[in-house]
N, C-alpha and C positions, 0 to 999 in steps of 0.2 A: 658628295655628302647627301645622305638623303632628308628630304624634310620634312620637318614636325608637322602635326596636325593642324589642319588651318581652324581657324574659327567660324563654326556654322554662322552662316548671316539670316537677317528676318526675310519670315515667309507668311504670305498670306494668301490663302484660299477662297478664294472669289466662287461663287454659287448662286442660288436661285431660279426664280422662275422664268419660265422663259419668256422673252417681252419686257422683262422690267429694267434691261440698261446692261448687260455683262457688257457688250462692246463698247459703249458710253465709259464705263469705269478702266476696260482695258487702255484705252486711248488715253485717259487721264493719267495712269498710274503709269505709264510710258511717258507722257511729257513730265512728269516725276520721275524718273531715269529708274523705275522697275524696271528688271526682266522681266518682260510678261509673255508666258506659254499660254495660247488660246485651245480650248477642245481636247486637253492632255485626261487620259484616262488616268484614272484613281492610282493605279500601280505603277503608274512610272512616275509619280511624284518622289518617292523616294532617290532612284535611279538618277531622277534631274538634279535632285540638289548635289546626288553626290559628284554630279558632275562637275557642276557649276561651283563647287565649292574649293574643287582643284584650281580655281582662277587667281586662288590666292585674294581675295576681297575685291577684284575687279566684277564681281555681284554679286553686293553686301546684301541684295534685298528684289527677291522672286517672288513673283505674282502669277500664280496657275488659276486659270479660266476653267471651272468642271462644271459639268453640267449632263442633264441626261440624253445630247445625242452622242456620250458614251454605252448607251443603252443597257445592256448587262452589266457592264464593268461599272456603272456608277454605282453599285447597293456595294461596292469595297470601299465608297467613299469616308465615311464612320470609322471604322479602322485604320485605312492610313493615314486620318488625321490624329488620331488617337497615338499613334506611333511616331509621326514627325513630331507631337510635343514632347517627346523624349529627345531633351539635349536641342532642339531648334526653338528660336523664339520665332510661335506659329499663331496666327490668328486668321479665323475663318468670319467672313463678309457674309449676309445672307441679303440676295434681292430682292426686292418685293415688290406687289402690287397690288390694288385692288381685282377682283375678276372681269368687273366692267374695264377697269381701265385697260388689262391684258387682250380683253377681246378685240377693243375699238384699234388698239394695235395690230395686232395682229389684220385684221381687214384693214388697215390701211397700208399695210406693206405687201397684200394680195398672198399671204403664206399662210399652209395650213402649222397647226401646232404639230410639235415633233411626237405628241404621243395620241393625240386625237384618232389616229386612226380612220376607219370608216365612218363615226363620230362627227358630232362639232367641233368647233373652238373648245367651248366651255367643256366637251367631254373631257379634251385631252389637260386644260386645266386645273380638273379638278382630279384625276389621276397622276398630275404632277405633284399636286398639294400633296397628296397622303404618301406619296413616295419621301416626300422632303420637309415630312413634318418633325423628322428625329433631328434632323441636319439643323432645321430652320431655329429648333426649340435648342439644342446645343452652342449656336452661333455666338462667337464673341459682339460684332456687330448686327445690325438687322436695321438696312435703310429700306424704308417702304418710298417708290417712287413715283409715287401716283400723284403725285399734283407737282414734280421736276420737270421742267424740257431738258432736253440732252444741257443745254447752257448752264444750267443749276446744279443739275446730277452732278459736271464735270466740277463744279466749284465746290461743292460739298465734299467732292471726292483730295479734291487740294486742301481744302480744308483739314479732313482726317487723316490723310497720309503724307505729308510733308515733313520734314524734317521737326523733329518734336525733343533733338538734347536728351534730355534723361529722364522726363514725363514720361510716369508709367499708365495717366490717364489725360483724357484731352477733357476738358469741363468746357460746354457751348454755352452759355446763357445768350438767350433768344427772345429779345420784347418782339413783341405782335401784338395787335389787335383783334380781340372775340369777336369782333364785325365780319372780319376776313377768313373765320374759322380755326382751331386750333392748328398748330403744327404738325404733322405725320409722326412725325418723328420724334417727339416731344417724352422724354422718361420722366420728366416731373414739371407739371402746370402748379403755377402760381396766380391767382387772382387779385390785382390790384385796384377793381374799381369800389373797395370800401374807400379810398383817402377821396377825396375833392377832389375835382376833373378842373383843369387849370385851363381847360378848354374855355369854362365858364366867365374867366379871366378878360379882357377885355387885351390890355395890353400883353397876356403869356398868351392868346389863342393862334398868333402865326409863328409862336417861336416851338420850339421841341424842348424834348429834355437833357437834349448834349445842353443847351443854353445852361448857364449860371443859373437864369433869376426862375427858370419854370426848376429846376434841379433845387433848388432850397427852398420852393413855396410847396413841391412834394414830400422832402425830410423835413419839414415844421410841424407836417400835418400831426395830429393826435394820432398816436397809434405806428406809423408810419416807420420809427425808428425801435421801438420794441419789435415790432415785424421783422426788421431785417436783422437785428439781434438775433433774437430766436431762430428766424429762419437759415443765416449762415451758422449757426450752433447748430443744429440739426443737420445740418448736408454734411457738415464734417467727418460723421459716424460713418456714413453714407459713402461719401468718397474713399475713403480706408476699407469700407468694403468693396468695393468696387475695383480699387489694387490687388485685395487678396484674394476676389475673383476674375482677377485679369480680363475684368470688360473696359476695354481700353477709351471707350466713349460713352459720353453721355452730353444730354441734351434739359439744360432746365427751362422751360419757357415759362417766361413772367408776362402777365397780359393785361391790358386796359380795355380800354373801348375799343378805339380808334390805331393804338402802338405807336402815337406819338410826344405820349406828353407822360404822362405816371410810369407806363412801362418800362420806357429807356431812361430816364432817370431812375428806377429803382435796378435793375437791369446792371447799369455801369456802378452802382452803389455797391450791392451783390458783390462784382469781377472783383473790387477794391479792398472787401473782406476776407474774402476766401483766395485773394491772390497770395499767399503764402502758404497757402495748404499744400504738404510737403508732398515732390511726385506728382503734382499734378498742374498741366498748363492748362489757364484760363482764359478762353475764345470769345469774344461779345458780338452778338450779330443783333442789327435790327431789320426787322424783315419788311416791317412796315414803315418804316419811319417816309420812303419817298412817295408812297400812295398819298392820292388826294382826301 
């Protein structure tokens, strides 16, 4: 008897510059039990799933590594992504990095860049940018890696690609500290050093804002509860866009001083409002809370 058509499984397309983690994410998304194809040229993306799809669901979820030491063959990259989102649920990764960060890379692994040529670093660099400026500006996601060690990259990476149920979007709220600089990655900053700094507090300045008493002397404050009023009414819109533009991540960072007292209390407030928001799982990270 012959059998019916299997069920395409999710696919995502890993990309970026060179230097900024594709082996980092492959390794990740493999201890997450992806299929991951490293260095597959653009046209045999196709090819592979229809392969791999004969497996009958024994590889719900393929991960292809492209990048340009496919040299010619990467400019089909744009098309046959354009093509697998017909009928596959496909999202394309974009990696990224500052140019300083890429270089210092780069010389500390002793390798010239794949497109530098008779050039520098920064030649080949910056002729990788304008190659993958359509790809980068198209991209479902876009992690910039420039302040990740491989140890964070990998955790960011488990972060977004883990098993996620029937969330069409992953929502990060992210307390930090301004002292430590914003987030890379951050789609929407939130400033919380209008309320009082509980730092100031004598008996709240060694506790955080998971604690009870620093977490309700920041929702007392004036202002502080209309804020988040308004501010979870506002992302709502927001997140529903963000389904019907199938950007499957976002990142809101809420920030203090210091990220341990106003931020993460407002932060875990936040996750507790919007955790209903339909289609979409809510992630809390604090980034700063163990610094001194």
């Amino acid at each position: 008897m012959a059998e019916g058509p299997q069920q395409a499984g999710e696919v995502l397309v890993v990309t970026g510059m060179s230097g900024a983690g594709r082996s980092t994410v492959a390794n990740a998304l493999e201890d997450l039990d992806w299929y991951v194809v490293d260095n597959l040229p653009p046209q045999m993306l196709t090819p592979l799933l229809d392969i791999t799809e004969r497996a009958g669901g024994a590889l719900p979820r393929v991960a292809a590594i492209v990048d340009v030491r496919g040299r010619g063959l990467f400019t089909e990259l744009p098309r046959e992504i354009r093509s697998l989102r017909d009928g596959r649920q496909t999202r394309t990764v974009f990696l990224d990095a500052t140019d300083g960060v890429l270089v210092r890379r780069f010389e500390a692994v002793r390798r010239p860049h794949p497109l530098q040529g008779d050039g520098t670093i920064i030649d080949g660099i910056r002729r990788e940018r304008e190659r993958l400026a359509v790809i980068r500006e198209n991209a479902d996601i876009v992690i910039d890696t420039s302040t990740y060690n491989v140890h964070e990259l990998a955790s960011h990476v488990y972060d977004l690609f883990s098993a996620q149920g029937s969330a069409r979007h992953t929502l990060t709220i992210m307390s930090f500290g301004f002292k430590y600089g914003l987030p890379p990655d951050a789609d929407i900053v939130a400033d919380m050093r209008f309320l009082p700094n509980p730092y100031w507090v004598e008996e709240l300045r060694s506790l955080t804002g998971e604690d009870t008493a620093v977490r309700d002397f920041v929702l007392s404050q004036e202002g502080a509860r209309a804020f988040l009023d308004s501010y979870s009414a506002a992302l709502s819109p927001v997140l529903a866009g963000y389904q019907r533009e199938n950007k499957r991540h976002s990142v809101v960072a809420v920030g203090c001083t210091g990220g341990k007292h106003r931020s993460v209390a407002v932060a875990q407030e936040l996750a507790r409002l919007l955790g209903d928001t339909p289609g979409v799982a809510i992630r809390v990270k604090h980034r700063d809370l163990g610094r001194e």
